[in-house]
C-alpha positions in Angstrom: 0.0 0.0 0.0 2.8 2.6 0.7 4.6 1.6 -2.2 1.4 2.4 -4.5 1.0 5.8 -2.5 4.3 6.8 -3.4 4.0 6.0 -6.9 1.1 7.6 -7.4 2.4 11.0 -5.7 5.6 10.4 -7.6 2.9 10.5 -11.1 1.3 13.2 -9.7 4.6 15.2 -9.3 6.1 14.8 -13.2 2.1 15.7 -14.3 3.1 18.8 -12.2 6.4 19.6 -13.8 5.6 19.1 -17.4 3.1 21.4 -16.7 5.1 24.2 -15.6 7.6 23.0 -18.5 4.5 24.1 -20.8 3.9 26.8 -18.9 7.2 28.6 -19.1 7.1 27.6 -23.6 4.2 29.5 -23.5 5.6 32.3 -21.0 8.6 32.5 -23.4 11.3 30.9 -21.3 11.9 28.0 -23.4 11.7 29.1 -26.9 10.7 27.2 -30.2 13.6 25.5 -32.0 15.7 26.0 -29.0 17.2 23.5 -26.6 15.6 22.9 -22.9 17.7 23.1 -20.4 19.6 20.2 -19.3 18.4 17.7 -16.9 20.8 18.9 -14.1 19.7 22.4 -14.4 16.0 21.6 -14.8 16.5 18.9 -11.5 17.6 22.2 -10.1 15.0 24.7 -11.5 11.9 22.5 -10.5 13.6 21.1 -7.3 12.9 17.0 -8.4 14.9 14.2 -9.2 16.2 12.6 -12.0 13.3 10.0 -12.8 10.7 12.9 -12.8 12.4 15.3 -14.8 12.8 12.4 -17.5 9.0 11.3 -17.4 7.9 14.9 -17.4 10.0 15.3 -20.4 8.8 12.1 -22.0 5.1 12.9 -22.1 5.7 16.5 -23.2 7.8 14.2 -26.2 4.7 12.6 -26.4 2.4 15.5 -27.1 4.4 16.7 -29.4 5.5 19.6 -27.5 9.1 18.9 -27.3 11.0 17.2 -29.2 14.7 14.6 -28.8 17.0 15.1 -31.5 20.3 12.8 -31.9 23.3 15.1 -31.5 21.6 18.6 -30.3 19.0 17.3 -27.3 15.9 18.0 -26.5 14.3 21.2 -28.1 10.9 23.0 -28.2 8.4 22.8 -31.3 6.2 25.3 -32.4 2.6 25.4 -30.6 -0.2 27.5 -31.3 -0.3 29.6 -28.4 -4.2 29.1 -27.6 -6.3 25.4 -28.7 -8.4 26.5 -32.0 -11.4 26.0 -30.3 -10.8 29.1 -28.4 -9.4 30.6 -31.7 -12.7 29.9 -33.2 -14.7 31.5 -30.5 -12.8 34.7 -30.3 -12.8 35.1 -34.4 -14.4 37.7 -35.9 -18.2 37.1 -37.2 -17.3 37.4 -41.2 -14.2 34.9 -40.7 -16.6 32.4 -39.1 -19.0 32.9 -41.8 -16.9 32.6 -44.5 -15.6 28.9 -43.1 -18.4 28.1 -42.3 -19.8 28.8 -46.1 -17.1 26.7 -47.7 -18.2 23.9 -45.6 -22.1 23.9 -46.3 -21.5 24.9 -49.9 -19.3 21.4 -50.5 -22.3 19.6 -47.6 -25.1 20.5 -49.5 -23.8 19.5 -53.0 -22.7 16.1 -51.8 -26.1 15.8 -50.4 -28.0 16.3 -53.7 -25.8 13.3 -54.9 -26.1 10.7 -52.0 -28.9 11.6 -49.9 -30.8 8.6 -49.4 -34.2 8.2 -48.6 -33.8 8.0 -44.9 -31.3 10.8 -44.7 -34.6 12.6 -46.6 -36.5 11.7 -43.4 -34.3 13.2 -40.8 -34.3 16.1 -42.8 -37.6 16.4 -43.0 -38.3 15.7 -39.1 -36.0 18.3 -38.2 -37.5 21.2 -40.8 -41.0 20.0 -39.1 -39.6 20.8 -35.7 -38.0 23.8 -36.7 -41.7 25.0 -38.1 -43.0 24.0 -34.8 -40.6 25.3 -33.0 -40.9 28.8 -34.7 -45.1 28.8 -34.4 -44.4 28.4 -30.5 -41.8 31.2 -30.3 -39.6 28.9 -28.2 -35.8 30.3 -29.0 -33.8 27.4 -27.5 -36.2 25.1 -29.5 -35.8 27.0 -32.6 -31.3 26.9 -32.2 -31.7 23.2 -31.1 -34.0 22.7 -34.6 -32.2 24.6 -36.8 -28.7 23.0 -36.0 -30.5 19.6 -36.3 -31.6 20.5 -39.3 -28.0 21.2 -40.9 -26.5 18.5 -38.9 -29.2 16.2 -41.2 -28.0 17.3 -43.9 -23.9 16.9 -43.5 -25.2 13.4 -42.0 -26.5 13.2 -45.2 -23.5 14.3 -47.7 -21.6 11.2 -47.7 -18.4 12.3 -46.2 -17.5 11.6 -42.6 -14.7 14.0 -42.6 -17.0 16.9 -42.8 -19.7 15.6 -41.6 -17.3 15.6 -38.2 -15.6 18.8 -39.1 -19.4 20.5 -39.0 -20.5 19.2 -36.0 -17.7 20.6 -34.0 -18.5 23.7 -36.1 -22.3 23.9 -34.3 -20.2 24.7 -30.9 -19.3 28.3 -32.8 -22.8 28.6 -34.8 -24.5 27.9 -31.4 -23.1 30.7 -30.2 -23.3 33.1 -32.9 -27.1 32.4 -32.4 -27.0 33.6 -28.4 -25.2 36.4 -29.5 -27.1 37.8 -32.5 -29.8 38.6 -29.9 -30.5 38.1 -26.6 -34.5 37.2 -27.2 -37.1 36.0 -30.0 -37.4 33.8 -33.5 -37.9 36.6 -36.2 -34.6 35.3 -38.2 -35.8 31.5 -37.9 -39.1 32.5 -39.2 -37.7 34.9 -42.1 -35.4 32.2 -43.7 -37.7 29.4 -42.9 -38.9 29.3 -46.7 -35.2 28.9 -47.9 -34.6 25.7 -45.5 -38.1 24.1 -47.0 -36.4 24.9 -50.5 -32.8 23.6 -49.9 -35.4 20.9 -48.7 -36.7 20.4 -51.7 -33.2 21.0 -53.6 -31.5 17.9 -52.0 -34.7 16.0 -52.7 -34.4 17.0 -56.3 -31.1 16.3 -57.0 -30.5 20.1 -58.1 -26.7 21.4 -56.6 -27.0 24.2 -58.2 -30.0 25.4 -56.4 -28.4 23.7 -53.0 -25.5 25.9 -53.0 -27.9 29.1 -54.2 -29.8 28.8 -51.4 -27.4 28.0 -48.6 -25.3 30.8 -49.8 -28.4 32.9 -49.4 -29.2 31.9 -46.1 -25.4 32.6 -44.8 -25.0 36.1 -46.6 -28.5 37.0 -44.6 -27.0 35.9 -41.6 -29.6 33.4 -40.9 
């Protein structure tokens, strides 16, 4: 039993240090392309042994934070300084949108071509509840609807990839909709006529009209 406590205080305490290893890259202290300090002087700096500094070191290796080179030692890669989600969430609006365009545009055209009839259902459910959503003035509803509804649709495209890449993208659109305004469905209800004609775009087969209309609905911000 003490042998496990120690081992697990010991894990705890390289967790610890490769944190503030990461902490001073970002900080500046350890700069990209550079060497680290060696393992004397970093025993010294973080006041550990040996056999933490090294496991500290190797999961930072591991994450791709630092990296061993034969002949020159261990040095720092390049690391965005923030993960992209916050990135995404502190871009501007028109940046967003413009992604977010490329994306759909590509979705909605791989629809018309391999929608199948029971991606044509879930589509459909989802516009339903949208309408309902919109005749009961319920907000949350309406968000909830109207990202199911475009979710249906990726779903239905063909492609993994994006369909993955746009659901991590309704994080940012969900959002975008709390902050366009605080209260009410007036935007769900104005573009509601465009989602029941990409509807009836991806039922057709027409890509032209797919991409017409979803660039439509993204250049009126709705």
């Amino acid at each position: 039993m003490i042998i496990l406590k120690v081992m697990k205080q010991e894990s705890r305490l390289f967790e610890q240090i490769a944190l503030k290893i990461r902490n001073n890259i970002k900080k500046g202290k350890f700069k990209a392309g550079e060497k680290i300090p060696s393992e004397p002087a970093l025993m010294e700096l973080y006041q550990v042994g040996r056999s933490t500094i090294r496991e500290a070191i190797k999961s930072l290796t591991l994450s791709g934070i630092l990296t061993v080179q034969q002949g020159f030692g261990t040095k720092v890669n390049a690391v965005p300084a923030e993960p992209i989600e916050q990135r995404l969430r502190s871009a501007d609006f028109e940046e967003i949108n413009q992604v977010r365009a490329l994306l759909e545009q590509e979705i909605v055209h791989l629809a018309t071509q391999n929608r199948s009839d029971s991606d044509l259902n879930a589509i459909g459910q989802a516009l339903e509840k949208r309408k309902l959503a919109i005749e009961s003035e319920s907000r949350t509803a309406c968000i909830n609807a109207d990202i199911e509804f475009h979710l249906a649709i990726a779903g239905a495209c063909g492609n993994r990839v994006l369909n993955d890449l746009y659901e991590s993208f309704t994080l940012i659109i969900r959002d975008f909709f709390a902050k366009r305004a605080p209260s009410g469905i007036a935007h769900f209800a104005m573009s509601h006529h465009l989602h029941l004609a990409l509807f009836d775009a991806i039922k057709n087969r027409d890509a032209d009209m797919a991409r017409q209309i979803i660039t439509t609905i993204l250049n009126n911000n709705y």
